[in-house]
C-alpha positions as CSV (number, residue, x, y, z in Angstrom):
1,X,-5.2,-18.3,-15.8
2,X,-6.5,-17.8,-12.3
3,X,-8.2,-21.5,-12.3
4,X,-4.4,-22.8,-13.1
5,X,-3.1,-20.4,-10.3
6,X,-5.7,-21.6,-7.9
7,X,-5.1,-25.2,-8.8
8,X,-1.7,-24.8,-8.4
9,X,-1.2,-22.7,-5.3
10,X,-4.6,-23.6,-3.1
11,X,-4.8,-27.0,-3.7
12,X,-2.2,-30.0,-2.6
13,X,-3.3,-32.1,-5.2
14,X,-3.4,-29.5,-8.3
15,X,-7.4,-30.2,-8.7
16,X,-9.0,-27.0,-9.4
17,X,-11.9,-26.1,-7.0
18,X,-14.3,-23.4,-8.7
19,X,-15.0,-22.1,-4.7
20,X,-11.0,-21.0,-4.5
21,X,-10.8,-19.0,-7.4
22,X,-10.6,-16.3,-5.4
23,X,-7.0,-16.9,-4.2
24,X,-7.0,-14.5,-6.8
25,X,-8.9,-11.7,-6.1
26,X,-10.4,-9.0,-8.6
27,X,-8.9,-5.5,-8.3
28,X,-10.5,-3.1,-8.4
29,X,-13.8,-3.9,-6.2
30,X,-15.3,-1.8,-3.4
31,X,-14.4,-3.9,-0.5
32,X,-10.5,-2.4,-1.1
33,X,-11.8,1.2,-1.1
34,X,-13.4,1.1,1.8
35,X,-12.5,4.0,3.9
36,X,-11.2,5.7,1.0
37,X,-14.4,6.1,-1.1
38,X,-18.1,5.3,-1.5
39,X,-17.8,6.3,-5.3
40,X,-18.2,3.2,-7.4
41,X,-18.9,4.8,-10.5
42,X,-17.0,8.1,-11.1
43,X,-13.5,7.0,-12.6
44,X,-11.9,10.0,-12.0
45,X,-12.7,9.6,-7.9
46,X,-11.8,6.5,-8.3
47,X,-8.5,6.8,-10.0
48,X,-7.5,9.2,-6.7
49,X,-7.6,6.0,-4.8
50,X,-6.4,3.0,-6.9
51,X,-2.7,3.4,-4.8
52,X,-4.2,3.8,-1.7
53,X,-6.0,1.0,-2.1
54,X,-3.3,-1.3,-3.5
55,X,-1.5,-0.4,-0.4
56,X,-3.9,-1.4,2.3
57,X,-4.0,-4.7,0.3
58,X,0.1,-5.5,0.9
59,X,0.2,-3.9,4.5
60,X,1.1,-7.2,6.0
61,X,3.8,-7.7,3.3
62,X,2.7,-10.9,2.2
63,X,2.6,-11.7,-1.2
64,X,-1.2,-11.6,-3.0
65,X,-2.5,-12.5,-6.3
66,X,-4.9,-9.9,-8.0
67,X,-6.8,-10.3,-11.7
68,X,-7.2,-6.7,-13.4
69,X,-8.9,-5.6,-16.5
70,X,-7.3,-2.1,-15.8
71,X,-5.6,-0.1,-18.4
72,X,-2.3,0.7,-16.2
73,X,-3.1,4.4,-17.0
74,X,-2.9,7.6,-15.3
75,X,-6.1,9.8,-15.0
76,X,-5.1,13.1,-14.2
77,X,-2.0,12.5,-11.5
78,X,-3.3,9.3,-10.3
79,X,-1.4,6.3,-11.5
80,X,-3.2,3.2,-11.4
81,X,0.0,1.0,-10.0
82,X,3.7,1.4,-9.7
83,X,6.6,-1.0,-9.2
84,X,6.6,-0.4,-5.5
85,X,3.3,-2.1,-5.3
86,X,3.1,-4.4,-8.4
87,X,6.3,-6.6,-8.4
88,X,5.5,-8.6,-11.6
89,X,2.7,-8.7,-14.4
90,X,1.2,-12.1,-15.7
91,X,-0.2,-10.6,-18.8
92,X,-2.6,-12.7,-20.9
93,X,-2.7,-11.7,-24.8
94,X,-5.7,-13.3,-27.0
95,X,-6.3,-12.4,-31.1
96,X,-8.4,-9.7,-30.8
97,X,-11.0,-11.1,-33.5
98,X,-11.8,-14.1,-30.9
99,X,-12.1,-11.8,-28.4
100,X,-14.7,-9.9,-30.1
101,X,-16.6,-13.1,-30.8
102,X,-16.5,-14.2,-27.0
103,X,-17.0,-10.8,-25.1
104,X,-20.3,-10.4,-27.6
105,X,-21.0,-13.7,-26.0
106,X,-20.6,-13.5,-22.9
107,X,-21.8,-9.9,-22.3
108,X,-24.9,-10.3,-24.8
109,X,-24.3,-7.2,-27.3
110,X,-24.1,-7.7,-31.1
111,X,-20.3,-8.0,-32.7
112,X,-20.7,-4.3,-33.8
113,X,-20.8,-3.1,-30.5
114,X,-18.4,-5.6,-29.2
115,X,-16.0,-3.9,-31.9
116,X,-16.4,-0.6,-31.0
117,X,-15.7,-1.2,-27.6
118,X,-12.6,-3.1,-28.5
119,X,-11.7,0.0,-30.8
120,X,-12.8,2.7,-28.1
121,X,-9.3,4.2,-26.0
122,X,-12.0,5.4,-22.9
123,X,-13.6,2.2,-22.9
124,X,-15.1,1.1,-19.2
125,X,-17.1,-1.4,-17.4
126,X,-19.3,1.0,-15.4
127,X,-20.3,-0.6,-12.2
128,X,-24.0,-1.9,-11.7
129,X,-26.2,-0.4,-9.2
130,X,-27.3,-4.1,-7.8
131,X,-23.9,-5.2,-7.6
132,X,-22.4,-4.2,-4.1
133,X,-18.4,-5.2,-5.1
134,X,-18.6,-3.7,-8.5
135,X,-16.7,-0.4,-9.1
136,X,-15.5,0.8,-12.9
137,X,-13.0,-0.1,-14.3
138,X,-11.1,2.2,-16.9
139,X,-10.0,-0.4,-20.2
140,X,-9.3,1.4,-22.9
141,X,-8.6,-0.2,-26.5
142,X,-7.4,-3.7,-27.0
143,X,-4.0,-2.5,-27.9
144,X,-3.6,0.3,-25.5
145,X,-4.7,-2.0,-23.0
146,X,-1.9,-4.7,-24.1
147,X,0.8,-2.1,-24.8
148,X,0.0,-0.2,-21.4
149,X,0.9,-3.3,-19.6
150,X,3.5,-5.8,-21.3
151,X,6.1,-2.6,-21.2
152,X,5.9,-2.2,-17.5
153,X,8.8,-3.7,-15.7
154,X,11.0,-6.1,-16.3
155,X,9.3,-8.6,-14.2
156,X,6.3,-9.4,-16.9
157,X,5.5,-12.7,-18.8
158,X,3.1,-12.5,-21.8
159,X,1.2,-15.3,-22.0
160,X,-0.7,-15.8,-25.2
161,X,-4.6,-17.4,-24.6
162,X,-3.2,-19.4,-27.8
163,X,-0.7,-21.4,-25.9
164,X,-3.0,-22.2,-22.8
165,X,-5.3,-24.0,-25.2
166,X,-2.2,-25.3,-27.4
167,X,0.4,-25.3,-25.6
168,X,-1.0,-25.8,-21.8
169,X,1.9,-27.6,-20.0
170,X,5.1,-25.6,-21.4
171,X,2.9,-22.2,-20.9
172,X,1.9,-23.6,-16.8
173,X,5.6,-24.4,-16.8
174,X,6.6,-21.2,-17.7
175,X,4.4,-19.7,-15.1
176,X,5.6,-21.7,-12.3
177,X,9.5,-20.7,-13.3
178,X,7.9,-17.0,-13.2
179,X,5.9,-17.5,-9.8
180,X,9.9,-18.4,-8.5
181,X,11.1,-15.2,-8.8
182,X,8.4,-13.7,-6.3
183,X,8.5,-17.0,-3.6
184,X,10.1,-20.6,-3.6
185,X,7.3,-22.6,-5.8
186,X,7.5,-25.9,-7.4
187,X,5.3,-28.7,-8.3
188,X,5.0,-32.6,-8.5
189,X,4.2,-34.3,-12.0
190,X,0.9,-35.4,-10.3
191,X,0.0,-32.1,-9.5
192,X,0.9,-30.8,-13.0
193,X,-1.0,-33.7,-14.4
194,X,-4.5,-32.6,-12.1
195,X,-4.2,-29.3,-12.8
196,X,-3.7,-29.5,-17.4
197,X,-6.8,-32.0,-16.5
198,X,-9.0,-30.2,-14.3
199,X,-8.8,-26.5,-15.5
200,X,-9.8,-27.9,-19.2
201,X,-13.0,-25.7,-20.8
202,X,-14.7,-28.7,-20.8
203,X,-14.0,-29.4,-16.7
204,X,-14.6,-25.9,-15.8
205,X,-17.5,-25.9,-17.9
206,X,-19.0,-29.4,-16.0
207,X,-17.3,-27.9,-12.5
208,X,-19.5,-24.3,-13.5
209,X,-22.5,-26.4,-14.2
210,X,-22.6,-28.5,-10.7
211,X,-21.5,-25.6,-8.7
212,X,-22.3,-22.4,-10.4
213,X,-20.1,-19.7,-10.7
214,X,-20.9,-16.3,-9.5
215,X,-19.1,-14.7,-12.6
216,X,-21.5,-15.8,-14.7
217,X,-24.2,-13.6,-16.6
218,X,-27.7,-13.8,-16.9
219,X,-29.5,-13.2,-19.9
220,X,-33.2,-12.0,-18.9
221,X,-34.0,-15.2,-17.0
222,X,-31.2,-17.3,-18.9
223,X,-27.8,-17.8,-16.9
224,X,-25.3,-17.3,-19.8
225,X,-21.9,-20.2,-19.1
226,X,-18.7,-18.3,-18.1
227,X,-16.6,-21.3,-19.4
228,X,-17.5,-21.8,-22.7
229,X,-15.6,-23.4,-25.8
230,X,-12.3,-21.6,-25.2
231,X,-11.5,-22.0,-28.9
232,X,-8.6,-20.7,-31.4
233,X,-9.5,-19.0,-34.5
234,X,-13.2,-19.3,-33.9
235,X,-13.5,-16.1,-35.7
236,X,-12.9,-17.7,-38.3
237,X,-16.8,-19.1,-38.2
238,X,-18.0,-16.2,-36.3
239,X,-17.3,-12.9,-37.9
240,X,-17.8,-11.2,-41.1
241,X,-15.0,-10.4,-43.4
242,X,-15.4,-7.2,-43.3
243,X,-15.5,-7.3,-39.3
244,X,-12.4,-9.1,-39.3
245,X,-10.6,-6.4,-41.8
246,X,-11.9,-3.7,-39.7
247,X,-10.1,-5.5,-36.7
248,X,-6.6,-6.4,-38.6
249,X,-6.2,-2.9,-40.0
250,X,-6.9,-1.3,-36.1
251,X,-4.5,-3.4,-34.5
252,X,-1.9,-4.2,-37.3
253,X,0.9,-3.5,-35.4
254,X,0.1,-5.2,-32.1
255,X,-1.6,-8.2,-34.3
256,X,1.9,-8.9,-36.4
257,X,4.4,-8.6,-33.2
258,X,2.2,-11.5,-31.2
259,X,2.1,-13.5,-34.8
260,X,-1.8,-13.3,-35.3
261,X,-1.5,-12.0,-38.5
């Protein structure tokens, strides 16, 4: 979602550039807390300033694109956003049982403990000690995580990781409709046509592999690919049956609403 927002809004042509990405930005990371905090590890300090910090971000008033893994929580009295300071949500959904297979990739733990993470309502990314920008981030359970976010205003589109591999240019158009609501926003058929080409796995992938991309994870001395495979139903091949059950009977509810199961 962020390479087709980058594509779409930082280029004139609609061809993604990996180096842009960051038209939108990660939230929460230390550079926005300055002045507020030096804790990059504590949640609970941290939750004290996730306002204040949203709010030195839109001081100019102009409009800004941020990526979250956030549960939109409150710890204690401290709300992680507001309407005030969020005007819409971009929300994108994925079957839980691939995301198991591709977090256990991507962050090198078994399925087990990719599970239980998925399964765990306090679940956090705790910030490393040799990474400057890193702070935690609070994530809670898949579905606390989902439910936290597609219910908070009126101005939120759910976009299902299913339909950007499926159903790429009705979902892009559908976010380009949404982006209207926030600032005047079109595009040309060439630039729709650059971007469904150039934000494919396999592009990103070949884009990731000439450039790098500083997202990535290393493996011991191994650089472990950010963009892999971006399959459907690769669970399918990947997990146990018993796994799988495990996952359905957690999430039931959530799983049947989005159609998954």
């Amino acid at each position: 979602m962020r390479s087709i927002l980058s594509s779409l809004i930082a280029s004139d042509d609609g061809a993604l550039n990996l180096k842009k990405i960051n038209l939108v930005q990660n939230f929460p990371q230390k550079k926005f807390f300055e002045d507020l905090t030096d804790e990059r590890m504590n949640i609970k300090e941290i939750s004290k300033h996730w306002l204040g910090a949203q709010k030195k971000i839109i001081v100019n008033k102009k409009f800004k694109l941020l990526k979250t893994h956030n549960l939109n929580c409150k710890i204690n009295e401290n709300y992680f956003t507001n309407s005030e300071l969020t005007a819409g949500v971009i929300y994108l959904v994925r079957d839980p049982r691939d995301v198991v297979c591709s977090a256990s990739r991507h962050f090198n733990l078994s399925i087990e403990e990719t599970k239980n993470i998925l399964f765990d309502k306090y679940a956090q990314t705790i910030a490393r000690e040799n990474v400057s920008q890193e702070i935690t981030t609070f994530l809670g359970s898949w579905s606390d995580n989902y439910n936290s976010w597609i219910n908070f205003n009126n101005n939120t589109l759910l976009i299902k990781f299913e339909d950007l591999v499926l159903k790429k240019k009705e979902t892009i158009l559908k976010v380009v409709d949404f982006l209207n609501k926030f600032f005047p926003f079109s595009i040309s058929e060439k630039k729709l046509k650059n971007c469904l080409e150039t934000t494919s796995f396999k592009s990103m992938a070949s884009l990731e592999k000439q450039d790098g991309f500083k997202e990535s994870v290393s493996d011991k001395e191994k650089k472990i690919p950010f963009f892999n495979k971006g399959l459907v139903g690769n669970w399918k091949d990947e997990l146990s049956p018993e796994i799988a059950n495990d996952i359905e009977i957690k999430f039931k509810k959530e799983m049947t609403l989005l159609g998954y199961i």
